[in-house]
Residue, then its C-alpha position, 0 to 999 in steps of 0.5 A: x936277230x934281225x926279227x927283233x931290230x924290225x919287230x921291236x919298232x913296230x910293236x912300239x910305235x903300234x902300242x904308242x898308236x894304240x894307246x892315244x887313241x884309247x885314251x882320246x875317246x874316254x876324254x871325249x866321252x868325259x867331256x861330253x857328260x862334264x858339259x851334259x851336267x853342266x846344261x842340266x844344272x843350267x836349267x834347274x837354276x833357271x826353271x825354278x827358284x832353286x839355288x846352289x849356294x854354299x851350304x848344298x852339301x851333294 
């Protein structure tokens, strides 16, 4: 009994642990490709006379 009162804790609070940092760096990794996409269409609309308007369909 005494096993599960101090085990139980520390598998939550590692899980918890665990969990955040997972999921911070597919963020990070999300962001970085969001502002990639974001610099690649920056410089196609000024190199060129390429437009995005509303009728693109992508």
């Amino acid at each position: 009994m005494i096993f599960f009162a101090i085990f139980i804790p520390m598998v939550i609070i590692g899980k918890r642990h665990l969990y955040v940092h997972e999921h911070e760096a597919s963020i990070r990794k999300e962001i970085n490709k969001f502002d990639e996409t974001i610099k690649t269409i920056d410089v196609i609309t000024t190199k060129s006379d390429f437009t995005i308007s509303k009728d693109h369909l992508y």
